[in-house]
C-alpha positions as CSV (number, residue, x, y, z in Angstrom):
1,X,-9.2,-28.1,9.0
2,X,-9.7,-25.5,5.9
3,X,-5.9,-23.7,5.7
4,X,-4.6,-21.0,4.5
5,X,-1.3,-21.5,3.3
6,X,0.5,-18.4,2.5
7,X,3.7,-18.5,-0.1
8,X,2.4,-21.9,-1.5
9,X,4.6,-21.9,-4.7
10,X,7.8,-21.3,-2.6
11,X,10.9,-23.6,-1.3
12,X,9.3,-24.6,1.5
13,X,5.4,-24.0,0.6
14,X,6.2,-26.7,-2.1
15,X,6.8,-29.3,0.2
16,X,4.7,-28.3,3.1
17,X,1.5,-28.3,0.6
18,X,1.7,-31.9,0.2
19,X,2.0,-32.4,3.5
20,X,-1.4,-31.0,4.9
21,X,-2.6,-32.3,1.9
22,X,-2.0,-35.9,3.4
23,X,-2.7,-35.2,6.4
24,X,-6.8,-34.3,5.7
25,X,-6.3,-31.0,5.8
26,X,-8.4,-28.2,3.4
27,X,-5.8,-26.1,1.7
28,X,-6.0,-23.1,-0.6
29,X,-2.7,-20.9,-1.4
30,X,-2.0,-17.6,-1.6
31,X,1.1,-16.4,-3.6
32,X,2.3,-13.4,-5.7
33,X,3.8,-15.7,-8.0
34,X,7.3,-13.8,-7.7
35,X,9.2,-17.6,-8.4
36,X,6.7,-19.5,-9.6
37,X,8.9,-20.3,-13.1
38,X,11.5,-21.6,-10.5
39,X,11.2,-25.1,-10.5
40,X,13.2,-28.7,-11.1
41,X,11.0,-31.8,-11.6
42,X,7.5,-32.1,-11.3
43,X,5.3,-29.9,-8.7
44,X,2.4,-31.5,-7.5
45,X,1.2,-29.2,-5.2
46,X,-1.5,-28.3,-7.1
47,X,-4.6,-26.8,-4.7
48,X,-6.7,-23.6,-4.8
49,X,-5.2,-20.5,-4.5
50,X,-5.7,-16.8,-4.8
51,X,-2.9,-15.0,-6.4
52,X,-1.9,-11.8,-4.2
53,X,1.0,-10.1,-3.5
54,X,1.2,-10.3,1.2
55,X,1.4,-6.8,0.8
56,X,-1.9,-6.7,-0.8
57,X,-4.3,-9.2,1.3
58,X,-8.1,-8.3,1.7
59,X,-10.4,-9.5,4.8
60,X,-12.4,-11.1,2.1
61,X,-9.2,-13.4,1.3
62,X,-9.2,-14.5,4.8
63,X,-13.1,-15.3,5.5
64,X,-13.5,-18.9,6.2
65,X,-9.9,-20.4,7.2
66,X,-9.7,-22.3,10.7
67,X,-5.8,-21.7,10.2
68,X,-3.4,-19.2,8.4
69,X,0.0,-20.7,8.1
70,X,2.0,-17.6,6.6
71,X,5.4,-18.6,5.2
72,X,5.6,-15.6,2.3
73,X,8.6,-13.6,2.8
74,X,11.6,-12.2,1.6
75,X,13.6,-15.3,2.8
76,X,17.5,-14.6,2.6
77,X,20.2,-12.1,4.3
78,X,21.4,-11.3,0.7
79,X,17.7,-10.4,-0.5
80,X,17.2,-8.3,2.8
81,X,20.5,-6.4,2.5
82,X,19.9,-5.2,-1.2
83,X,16.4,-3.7,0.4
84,X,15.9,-3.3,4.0
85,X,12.8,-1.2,3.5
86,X,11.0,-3.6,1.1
87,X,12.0,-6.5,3.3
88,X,10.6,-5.3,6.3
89,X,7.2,-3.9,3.8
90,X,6.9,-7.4,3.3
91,X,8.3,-9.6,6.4
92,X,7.5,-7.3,8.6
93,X,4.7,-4.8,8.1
94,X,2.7,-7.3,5.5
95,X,2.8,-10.1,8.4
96,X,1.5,-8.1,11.0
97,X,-1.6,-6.5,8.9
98,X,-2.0,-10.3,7.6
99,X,-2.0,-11.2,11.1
100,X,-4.6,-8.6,12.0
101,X,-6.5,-9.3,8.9
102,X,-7.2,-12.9,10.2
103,X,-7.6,-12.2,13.9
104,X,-10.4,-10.0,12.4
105,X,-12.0,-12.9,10.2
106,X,-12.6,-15.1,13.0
107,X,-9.0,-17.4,12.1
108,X,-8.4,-18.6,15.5
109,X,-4.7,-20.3,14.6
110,X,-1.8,-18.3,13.5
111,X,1.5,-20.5,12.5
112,X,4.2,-18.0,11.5
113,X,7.6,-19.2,9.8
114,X,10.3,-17.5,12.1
115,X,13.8,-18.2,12.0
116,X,16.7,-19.7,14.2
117,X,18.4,-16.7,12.9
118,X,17.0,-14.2,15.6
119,X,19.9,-15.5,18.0
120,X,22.5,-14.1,15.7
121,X,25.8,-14.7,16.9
122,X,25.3,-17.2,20.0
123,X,28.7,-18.4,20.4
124,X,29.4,-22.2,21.7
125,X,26.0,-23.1,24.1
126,X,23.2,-24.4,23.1
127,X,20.3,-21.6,22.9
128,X,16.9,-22.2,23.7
129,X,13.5,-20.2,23.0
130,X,14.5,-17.6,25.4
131,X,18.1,-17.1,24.7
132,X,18.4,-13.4,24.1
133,X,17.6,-12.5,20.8
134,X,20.2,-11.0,18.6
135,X,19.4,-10.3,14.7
136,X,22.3,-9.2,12.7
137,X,20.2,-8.6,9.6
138,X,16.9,-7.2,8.2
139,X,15.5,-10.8,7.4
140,X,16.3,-11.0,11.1
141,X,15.3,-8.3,12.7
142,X,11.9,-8.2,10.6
143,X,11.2,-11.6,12.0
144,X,11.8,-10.7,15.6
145,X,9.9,-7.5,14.6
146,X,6.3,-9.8,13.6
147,X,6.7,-11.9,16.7
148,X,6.8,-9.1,18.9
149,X,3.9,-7.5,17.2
150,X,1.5,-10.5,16.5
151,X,2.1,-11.8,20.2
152,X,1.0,-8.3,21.4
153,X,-2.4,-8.7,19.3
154,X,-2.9,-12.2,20.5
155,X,-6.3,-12.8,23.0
156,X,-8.6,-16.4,23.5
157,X,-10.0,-16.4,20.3
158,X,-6.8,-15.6,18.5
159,X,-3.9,-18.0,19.3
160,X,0.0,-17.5,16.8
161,X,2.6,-19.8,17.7
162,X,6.2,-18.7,16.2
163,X,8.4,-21.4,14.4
164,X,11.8,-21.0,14.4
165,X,12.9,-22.7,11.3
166,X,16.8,-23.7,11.5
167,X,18.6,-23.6,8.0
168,X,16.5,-25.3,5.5
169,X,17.7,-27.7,3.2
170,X,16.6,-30.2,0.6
171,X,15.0,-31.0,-2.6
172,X,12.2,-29.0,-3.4
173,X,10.5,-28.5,-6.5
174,X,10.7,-25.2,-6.2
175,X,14.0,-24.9,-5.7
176,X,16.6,-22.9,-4.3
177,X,20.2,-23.1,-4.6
178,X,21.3,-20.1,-2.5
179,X,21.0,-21.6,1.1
180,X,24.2,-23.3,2.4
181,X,23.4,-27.3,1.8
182,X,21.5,-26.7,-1.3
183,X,24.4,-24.4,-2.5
184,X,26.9,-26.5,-1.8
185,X,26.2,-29.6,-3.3
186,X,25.5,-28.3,-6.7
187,X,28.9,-26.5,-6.6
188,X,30.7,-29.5,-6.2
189,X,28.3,-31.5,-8.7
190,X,29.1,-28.3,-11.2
191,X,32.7,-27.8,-10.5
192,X,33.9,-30.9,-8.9
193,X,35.5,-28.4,-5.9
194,X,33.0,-27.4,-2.9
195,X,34.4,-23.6,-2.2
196,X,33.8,-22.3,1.2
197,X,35.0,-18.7,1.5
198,X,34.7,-18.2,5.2
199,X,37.1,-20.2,7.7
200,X,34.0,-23.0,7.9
201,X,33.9,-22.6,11.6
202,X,30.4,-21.2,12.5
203,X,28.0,-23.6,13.4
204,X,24.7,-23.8,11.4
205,X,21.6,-25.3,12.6
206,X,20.1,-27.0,9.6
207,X,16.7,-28.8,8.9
208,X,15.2,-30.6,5.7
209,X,12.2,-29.0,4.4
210,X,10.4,-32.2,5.0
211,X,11.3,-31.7,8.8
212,X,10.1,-28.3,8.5
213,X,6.8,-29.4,6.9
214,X,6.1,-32.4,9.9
215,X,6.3,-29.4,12.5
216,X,3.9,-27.2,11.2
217,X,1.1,-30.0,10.8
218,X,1.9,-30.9,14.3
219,X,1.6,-27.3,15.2
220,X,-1.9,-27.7,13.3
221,X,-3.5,-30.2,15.7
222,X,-1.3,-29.3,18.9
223,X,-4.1,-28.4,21.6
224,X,-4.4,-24.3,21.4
225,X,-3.7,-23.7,24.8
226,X,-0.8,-25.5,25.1
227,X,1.3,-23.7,22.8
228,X,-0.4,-20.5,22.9
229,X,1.5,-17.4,21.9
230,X,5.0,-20.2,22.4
231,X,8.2,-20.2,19.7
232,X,9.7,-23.3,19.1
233,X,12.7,-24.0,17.3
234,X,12.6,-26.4,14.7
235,X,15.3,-29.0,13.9
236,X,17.3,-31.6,15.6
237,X,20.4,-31.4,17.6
238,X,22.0,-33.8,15.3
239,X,22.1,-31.2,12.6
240,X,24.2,-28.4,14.6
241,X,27.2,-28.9,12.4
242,X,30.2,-26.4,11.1
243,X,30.5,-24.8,7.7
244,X,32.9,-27.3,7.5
245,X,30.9,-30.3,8.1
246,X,27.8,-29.2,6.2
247,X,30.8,-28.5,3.2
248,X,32.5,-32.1,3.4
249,X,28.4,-33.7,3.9
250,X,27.9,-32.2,0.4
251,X,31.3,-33.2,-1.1
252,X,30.9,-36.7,0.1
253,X,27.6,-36.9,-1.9
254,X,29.0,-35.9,-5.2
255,X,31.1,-38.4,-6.9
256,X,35.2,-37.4,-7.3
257,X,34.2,-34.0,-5.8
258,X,36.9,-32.1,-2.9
259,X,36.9,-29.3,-0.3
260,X,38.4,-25.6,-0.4
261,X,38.4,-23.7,2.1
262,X,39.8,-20.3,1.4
263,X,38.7,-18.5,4.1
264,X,39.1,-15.3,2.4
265,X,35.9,-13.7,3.6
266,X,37.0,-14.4,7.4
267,X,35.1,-15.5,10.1
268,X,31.1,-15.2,9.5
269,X,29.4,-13.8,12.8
270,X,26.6,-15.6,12.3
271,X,27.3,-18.3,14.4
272,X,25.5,-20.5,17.2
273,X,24.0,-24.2,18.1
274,X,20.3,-24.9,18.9
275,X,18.5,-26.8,21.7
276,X,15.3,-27.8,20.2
277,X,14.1,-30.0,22.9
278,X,11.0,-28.0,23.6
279,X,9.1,-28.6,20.4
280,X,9.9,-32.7,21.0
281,X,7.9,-31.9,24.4
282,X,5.3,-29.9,22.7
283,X,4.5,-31.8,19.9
284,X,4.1,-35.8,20.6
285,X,5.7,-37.6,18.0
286,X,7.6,-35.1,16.4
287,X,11.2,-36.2,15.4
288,X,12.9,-34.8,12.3
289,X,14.0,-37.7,10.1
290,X,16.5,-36.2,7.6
291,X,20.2,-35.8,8.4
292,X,22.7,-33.6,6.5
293,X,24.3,-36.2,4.9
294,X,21.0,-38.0,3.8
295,X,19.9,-34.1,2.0
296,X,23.1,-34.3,0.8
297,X,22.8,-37.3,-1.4
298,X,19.0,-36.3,-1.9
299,X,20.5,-33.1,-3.2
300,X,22.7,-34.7,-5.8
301,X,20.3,-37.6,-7.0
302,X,17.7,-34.9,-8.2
303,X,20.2,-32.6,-9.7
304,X,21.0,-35.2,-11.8
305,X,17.8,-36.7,-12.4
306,X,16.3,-33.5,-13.6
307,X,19.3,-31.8,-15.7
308,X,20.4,-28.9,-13.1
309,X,22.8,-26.6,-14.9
310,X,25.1,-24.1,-14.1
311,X,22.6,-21.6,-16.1
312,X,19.7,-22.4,-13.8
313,X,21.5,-22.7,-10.8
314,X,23.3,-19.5,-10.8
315,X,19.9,-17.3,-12.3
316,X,17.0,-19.1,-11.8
317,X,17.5,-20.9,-8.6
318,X,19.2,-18.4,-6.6
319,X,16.7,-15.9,-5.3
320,X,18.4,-12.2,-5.6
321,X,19.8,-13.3,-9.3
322,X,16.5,-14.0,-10.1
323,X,14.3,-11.1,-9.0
324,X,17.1,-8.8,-10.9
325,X,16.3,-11.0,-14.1
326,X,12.6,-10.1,-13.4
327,X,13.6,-6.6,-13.4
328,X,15.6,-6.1,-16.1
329,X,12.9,-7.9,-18.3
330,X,10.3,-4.9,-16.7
331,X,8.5,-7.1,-15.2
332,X,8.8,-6.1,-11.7
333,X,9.0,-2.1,-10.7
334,X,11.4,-1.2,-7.8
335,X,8.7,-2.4,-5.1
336,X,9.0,-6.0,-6.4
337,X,5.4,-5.9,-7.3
338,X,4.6,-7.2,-10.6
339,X,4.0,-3.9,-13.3
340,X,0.7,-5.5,-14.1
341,X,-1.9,-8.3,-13.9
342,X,-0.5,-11.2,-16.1
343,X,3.3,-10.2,-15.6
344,X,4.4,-13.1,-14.1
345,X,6.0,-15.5,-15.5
């Protein structure tokens, strides 16, 4: 199947290239480039690509492709928060033309990277795919926002399916330390303390990129009609933990490291568990493999191995530090699009 992968060069794009690339699948990218200088280790997802800002996608890109897997976003609260209205630009009114774009060029399969976040705070039960839906941010909302519009655009010859991604973590080359696993562990391998400032009582639904990446090639081959205009949450069960939990996971992976928790940001709304039985229905097969503890250690091994510092984890690796670096160097103008061709780093 010839694939159009969009955010290739990201966290997750990183690992999920690979992955089709295993599996026999055609792939060509399609990235601005906005962190492609943020990588640890070697990246060998090396395939075709055409370099484009989402915002800025011609039909011509999208002539050809049997599948658009579109996981370029904005893809944290913090980076949402600084700019709602470039957040939903790009999450949300990007995605949709994207979306329109390929139903246009005759792509008949649409796999879009939503986010367990949409049930916002959930309490204690388990939700499912048609829990209520309750964003409490503009990364959120703006995913809510593309499912909503690509489902209403949806017909036989144009088939999305909506993936709602639980927490990601995991080692990626292209990494990024400001999700809560990720973040955590290299704290406590930096400063020997793993800092939580909320009460660590919110549960978190987490899976490992690689988890992630197994669901959308499932998605890939699933029969069309089966999961037709369907969201599915991905992760395990296993990996509903507390603040808490994922905090002592990451300080029992780090040698002579211990836990704080301050609490002085108080409880974090954001709180609820996930059933995700339905994608183990829908997709034969499909079982996540990696368990917080496992990314944990996984974590910490390639810190080490490939010389994380605090320099690089606090600017390079962390999303929102880095696109301010970009800026300040003139690089990007207030849109986050690059101030010319050849900008990037």
């Amino acid at each position: 199947m010839r694939v159009l992968l969009t955010g290739h060069r990201g966290y997750l794009g990183s690992v999920m290239t690979p992955s089709l690339l295993a599996a026999g699948h055609d792939v060509v990218g399609l990235d601005s480039g906005l962190f492609a200088g943020c990588v640890l280790g070697p990246d060998d997802a090396d395939v075709p690509s055409i370099h484009a800002d989402i915002r800025d996608v011609k039909p011509s890109h999208l002539t050809g492709f049997d599948a658009v897997i579109h996981l370029a976003a904005l893809s944290n609260d913090p980076l949402g928060s600084l700019a709602p209205e470039i957040t939903y630009d790009i999450n949300h009114h990007a995605s949709v033309r994207l979306a329109r774009l390929a139903k246009d060029a005759g792509v008949q399969r649409f796999l879009y990277a939503s986010t367990c976040s949409v049930y916002g705070s959930a309490g204690e039960e388990l939700v499912t795919e048609s829990a209520p839906l309750r964003p409490l941010t503009p990364y959120a909302e703006s995913k809510v926002r593309v499912e909503e519009d690509v489902t209403a655009i949806a017909d036989s010859g144009f088939s999305p399916v909506f993936l709602r991604n639980a927490t990601a973590f995991g080692f990626s080359p292209c990494l990024r330390a400001d999700i809560v696993l990720n973040n955590l562990v290299g704290v406590a391998m930096l400063t020997g303390t793993v800092r939580v400032l909320s009460d660590g009582t919110p549960w978190r639904p987490l899976v490992h990129a690689r988890d992630i990446a197994a669901a959308f090639c499932a998605a890939l081959v699933a029969p069309v009609d089966a999961i037709h205009c369907r969201a599915y949450n991905v992760g395990t069960e296993d990996n509903n933990v507390t603040v808490a939990q994922i905090a002592a996971a990451a300080a029992t992976a780090v040698p002579n490291s211990t836990v704080a928790i301050t609490g002085e940001t108080g409880p974090d709304p954001r709180s609820y568990r996930v059933d995700f039985s339905a994608i183990r229905a829908a997709f034969e097969g499909y079982a996540p493999k990696w368990t917080v503890v496992d990314g944990a250690v996984e974590l910490y091994e390639n810190y080490v191995r490939w010389g994380l510092t605090e320099e690089l984890f606090t600017t390079r690796f962390t999303r929102l530090a880095h696109l301010r670096t970009l800026q300040t160097a003139g690089l990007l103008d207030a849109s986050l699009r690059f101030q010319r061709v050849g900008a990037e780093p």
